[in-house]
C-alpha positions in Angstrom: 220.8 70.8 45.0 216.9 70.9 44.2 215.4 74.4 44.9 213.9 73.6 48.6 217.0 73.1 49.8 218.8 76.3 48.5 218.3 80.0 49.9 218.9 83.5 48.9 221.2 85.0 51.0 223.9 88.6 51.3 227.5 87.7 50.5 231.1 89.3 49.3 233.6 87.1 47.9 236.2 90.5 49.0 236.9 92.7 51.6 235.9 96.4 50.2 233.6 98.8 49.8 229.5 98.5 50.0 229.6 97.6 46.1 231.3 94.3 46.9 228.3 92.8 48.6 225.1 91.0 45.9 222.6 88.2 46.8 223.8 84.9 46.0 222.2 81.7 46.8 223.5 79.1 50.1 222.4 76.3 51.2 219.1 76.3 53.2 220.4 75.6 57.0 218.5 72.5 58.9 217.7 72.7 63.0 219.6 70.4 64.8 219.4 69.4 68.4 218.8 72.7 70.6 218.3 74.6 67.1 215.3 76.4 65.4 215.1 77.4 62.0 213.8 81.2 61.5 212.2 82.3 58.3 213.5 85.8 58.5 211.5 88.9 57.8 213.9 91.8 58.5 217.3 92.4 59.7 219.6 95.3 60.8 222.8 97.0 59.8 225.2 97.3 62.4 228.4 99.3 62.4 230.4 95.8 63.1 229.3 94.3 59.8 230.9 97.6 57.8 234.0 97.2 59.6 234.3 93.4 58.7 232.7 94.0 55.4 236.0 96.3 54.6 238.2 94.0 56.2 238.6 96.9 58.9 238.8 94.7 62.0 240.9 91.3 60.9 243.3 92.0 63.7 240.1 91.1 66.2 238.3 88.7 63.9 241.0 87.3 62.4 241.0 85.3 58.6 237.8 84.5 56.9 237.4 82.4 54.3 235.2 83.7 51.9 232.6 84.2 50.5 231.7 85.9 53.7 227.9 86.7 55.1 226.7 89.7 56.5 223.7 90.6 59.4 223.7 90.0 63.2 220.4 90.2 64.5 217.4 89.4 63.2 213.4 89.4 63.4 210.9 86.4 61.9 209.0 83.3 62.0 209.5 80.3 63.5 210.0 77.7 60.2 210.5 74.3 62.4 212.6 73.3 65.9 214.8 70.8 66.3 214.9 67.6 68.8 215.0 69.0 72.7 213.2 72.9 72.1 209.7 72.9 73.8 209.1 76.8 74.3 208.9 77.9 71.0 206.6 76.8 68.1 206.1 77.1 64.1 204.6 80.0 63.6 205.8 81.7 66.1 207.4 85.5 65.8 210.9 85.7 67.1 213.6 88.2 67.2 217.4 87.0 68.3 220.9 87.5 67.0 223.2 84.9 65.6 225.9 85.5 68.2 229.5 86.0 66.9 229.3 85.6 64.1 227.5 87.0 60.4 224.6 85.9 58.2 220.9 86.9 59.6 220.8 88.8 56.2 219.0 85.6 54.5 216.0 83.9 53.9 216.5 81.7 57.0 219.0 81.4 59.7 219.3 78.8 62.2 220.4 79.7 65.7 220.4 78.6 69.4 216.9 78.2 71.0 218.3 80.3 74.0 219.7 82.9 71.5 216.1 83.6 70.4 212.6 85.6 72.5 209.4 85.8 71.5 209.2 89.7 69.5 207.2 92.1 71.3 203.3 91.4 70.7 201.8 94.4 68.3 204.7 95.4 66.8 205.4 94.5 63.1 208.3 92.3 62.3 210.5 95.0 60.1 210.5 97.5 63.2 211.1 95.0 66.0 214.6 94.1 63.4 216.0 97.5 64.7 216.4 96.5 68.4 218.3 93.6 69.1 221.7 93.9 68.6 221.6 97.2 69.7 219.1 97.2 72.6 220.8 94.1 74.1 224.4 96.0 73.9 222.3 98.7 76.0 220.9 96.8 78.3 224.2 95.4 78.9 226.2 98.3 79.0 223.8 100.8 81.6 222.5 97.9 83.6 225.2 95.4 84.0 228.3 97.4 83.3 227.5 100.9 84.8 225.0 100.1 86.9 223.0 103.4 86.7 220.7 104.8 89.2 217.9 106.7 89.2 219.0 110.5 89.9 222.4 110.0 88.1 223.7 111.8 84.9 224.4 110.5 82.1 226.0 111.4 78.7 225.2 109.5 75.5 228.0 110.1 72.6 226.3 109.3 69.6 223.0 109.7 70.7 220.8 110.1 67.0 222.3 106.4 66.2 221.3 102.9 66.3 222.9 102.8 70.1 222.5 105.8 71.2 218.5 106.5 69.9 218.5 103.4 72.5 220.5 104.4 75.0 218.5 108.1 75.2 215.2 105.9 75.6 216.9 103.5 78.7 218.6 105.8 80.6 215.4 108.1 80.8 213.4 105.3 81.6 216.3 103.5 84.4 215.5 107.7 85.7 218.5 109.2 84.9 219.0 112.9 84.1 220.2 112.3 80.4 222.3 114.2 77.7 223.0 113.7 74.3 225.2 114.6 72.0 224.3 114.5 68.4 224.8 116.7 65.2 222.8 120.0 65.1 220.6 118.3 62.6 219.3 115.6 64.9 219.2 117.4 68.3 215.2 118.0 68.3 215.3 114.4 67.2 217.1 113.1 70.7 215.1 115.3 72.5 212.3 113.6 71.6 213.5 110.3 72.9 213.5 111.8 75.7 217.1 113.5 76.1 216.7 116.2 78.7 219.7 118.2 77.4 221.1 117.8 74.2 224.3 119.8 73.3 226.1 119.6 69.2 229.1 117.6 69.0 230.8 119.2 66.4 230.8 122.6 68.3 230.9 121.7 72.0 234.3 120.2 73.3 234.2 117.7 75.8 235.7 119.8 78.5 233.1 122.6 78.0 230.5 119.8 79.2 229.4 119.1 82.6 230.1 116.3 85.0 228.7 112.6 84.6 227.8 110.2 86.5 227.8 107.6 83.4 229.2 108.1 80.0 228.0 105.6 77.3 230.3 106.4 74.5 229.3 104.6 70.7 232.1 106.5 69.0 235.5 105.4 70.1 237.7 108.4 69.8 238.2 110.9 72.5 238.2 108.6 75.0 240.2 110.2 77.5 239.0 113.7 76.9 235.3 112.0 77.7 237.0 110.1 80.8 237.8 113.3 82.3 233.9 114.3 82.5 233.7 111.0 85.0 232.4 112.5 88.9 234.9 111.2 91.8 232.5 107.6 91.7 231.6 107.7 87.8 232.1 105.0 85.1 232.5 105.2 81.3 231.0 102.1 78.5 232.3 102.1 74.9 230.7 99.8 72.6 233.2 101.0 70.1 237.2 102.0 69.5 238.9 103.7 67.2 238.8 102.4 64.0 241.5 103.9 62.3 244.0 102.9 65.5 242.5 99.9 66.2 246.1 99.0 68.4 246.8 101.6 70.4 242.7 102.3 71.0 242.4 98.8 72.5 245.8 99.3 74.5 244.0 102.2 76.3 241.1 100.6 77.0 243.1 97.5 78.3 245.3 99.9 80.5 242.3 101.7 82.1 241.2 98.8 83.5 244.5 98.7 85.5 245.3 102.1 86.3 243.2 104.9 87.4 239.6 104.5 89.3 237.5 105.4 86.6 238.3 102.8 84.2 236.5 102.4 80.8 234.7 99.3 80.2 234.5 97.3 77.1 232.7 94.4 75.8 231.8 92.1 73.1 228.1 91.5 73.3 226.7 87.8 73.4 223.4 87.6 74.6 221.2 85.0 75.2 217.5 84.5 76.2 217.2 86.6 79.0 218.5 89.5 78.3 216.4 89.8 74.5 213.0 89.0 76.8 213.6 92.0 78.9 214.2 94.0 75.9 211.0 92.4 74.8 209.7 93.5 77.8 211.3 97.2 78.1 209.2 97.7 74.3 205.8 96.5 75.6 206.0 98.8 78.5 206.7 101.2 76.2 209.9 101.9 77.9 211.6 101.6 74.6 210.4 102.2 70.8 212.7 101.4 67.4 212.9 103.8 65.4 213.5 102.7 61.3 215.5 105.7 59.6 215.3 103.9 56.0 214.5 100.2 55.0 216.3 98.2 51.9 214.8 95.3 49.9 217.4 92.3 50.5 218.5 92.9 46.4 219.7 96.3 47.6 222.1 94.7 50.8 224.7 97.0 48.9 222.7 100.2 49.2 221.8 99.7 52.8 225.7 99.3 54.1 226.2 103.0 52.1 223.4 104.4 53.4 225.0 103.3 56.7 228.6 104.5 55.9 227.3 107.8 54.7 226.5 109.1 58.2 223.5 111.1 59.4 220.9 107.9 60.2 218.4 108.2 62.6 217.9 104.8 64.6 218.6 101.7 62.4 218.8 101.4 58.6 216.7 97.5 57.9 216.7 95.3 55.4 213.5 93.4 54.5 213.6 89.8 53.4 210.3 88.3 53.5 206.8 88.8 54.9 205.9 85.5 57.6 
C-alpha cells in the first residue's frame, strides 16, 4: 500500500497492561454510503477501553481478534463524506463517538453521519475530545433514565472523574441540590463545578449520608449500600459494575430491575445525533465546560492509559493526534 492510503493508528496485539499498547500503521478507512471520514485532532480515555485493553471485560465483549484498537469518542475535521450526507461539509469541526466498538485513537476514523454533531463553536478541538462519551452517558443517564427535577437531590459517586466532573455540572444546571463525593484531594475541585455539598469517600460511609432523590453512581461497588440512600420515589444510574465480580455485579443489577421499587438502572450508551447536539448545545450555554486533567501525544497512547489507571484524574486525560 502506497503511503496515502496507510494511517497511524493505537493498537495491542495482547490483552495486558498499558505497556502492551504502541502506534502502528492501518489502513486509511474510505466513506461509504451514509459515512464521513474525520481527520481526528484529539480523543479521550475512557474507563471501558482499560477494561478491554486488559482483557477485563471478555465475558460482555466477547473474543477479539487482534491486533485490537483503542478510543471511543472523538473530536476533528471533516476530511470527505460519502454518497447520501448533505449536513455536513469538509472542513467542518465535528465531535462523535464510533459507537460499540474501538479505534477513534487514529489519524482518521470513519463513522455514521448520524453518529457525528457539529463541536461546540469557540472551543478548541483537544478540549471539546473530553465530552462525548462521557457527556452523552450523562445526558442519558439524569435525563432519560432518572428523570431529575428541578428541587431534587442528587448524589454523584465519583464526582472529580471524567463522569462525574459532568454529572456535578448537569445536575446543577437540570436545578438539582447536588452532592459529590470525591477524595479529600479533589473536594474544592467538585465544588467548583458547582457541587453544593461535597462529603470524602474514603471516610464517610454511605449510611452516614443523607437521602437522595437520584444517585448517579460511576463506581460499581457498593451498590446496595448506595440503594438504601434512595427517598420512598428515588432512582439509582450506574454507568459502571464491579470489575473484579463482573458475574454476580450484573446479577444484581439484573435482579433489581425485578424486585424492589427502587431498582438500579443500567445501560450501554449508543448515541446518535441528537443527543451529541444537545451536548453541543448544553457547552455553548455554558451549562457545561470539559475540563482536560493531562493531554498525551498519540506516540505516548501507553502513557495516557497509566496515567488513567493510576487514579486521582481530574475530568478526562486526551490524547492529541493532529491539528485540522
Amino acid at each position: 500500500m502506497t503511503i496515502e492510503t496507510m494511517m497511524r493508528a493505537a493498537l495491542y496485539d495482547r490483552y495486558g497492561p498499558p505497556e502492551v499498547l504502541y502506534v502502528g500503521e492501518v489502513p486509511k478507512p474510505v466513506a461509504g454510503p451514509g459515512q464521513v471520514l474525520v481527520r481526528v485532532a484529539a480523543s479521550s480515555v475512557n474507563g471501558g477501553e482499560l477494561y478491554g485493553r486488559a482483557g477485563r471485560i471478555r465475558v460482555v465483549t466477547g473474543l477479539r481478534r487482534f491486533p485490537l484498537r483503542t478510543g471511543l469518542d472523538f473530536a476533528g475535521e471533516v476530511a470527505a463524506v460519502g454518497r447520501d450526507v448533505a449536513d455536513l461539509a469538509p472542513g467542518q469541526h465535528v465531535w462523535g463517538l464510533l459507537g460499540r466498538r474501538f479505534g477513534s485513537a487514529a489519524e482518521f476514523v470513519v463513522v455514521a453521519a448520524d453518529r457525528l454533531a457539529p463541536a461546540p463553536a469557540g472551543l478548541d478541538l483537544t478540549r471539546a475530545a473530553a465530552l462525548p462519551a462521557v457527556a452523552t452517558t450523562v445526558v442519558t443517564a439524569l435525563r432519560d433514565k432518572a428523570g431529575l427535577r428541578a428541587g431534587e437531590r442528587l448524589l454523584v459517586r465519583g464526582a472529580s472523574g471524567g463522569v462525574g466532573h459532568v454529572a456535578v455540572q448537569l445536575g446543577r444546571a437540570y436545578g438539582a441540590h447536588v452532592t459529590g463525593l470525591a477524595g479529600a484531594g479533589n473536594l474544592e475541585f467538585v465544588r467548583g463545578l458547582g457541587a453544593h455539598e461535597v462529603a470524602d469517600y474514603r471516610t464517610t460511609r454511605a449510611w452516614e449520608l443523607p437521602r437522595f432523590d437520584v444517585v448517579l453512581d460511576t463506581v460499581g461497588t457498593e451498590l446496595p449500600d448506595y440503594r438504601r440512600l434512595l427517598t420512598r420515589t428515588g432512582r439509582m444510574v450506574t454507568v459502571s459494575f464491579d470489575i473484579d465480580h463482573v458475574a454476580r455485579s450484573l446479577a444484581y443489577l439484573l435482579m433489581s430491575t425485578v424486585h424492589g421499587r427502587r431498582r438500579v438502572r443500567f445501560f450501554s450508551g449508543d448515541p446518535r445525533s441528537d443527543l451529541l447536539a444537545e451536548v453541543t448545545r448544553l457547552t455553548e450555554n455554558g451549562s457545561l465546560r470539559p475540563v482536560v486533567d493531562r493531554t498525551f501525544p498519540l506516540a505516548d497512547i501507553a502513557r495516557a492509559h497509566r496515567a488513567l489507571e493510576e487514579g486521582g484524574v481530574r475530568g478526562k486525560i486526551v490524547v492529541t493526534v493532529g491539528n485540522p
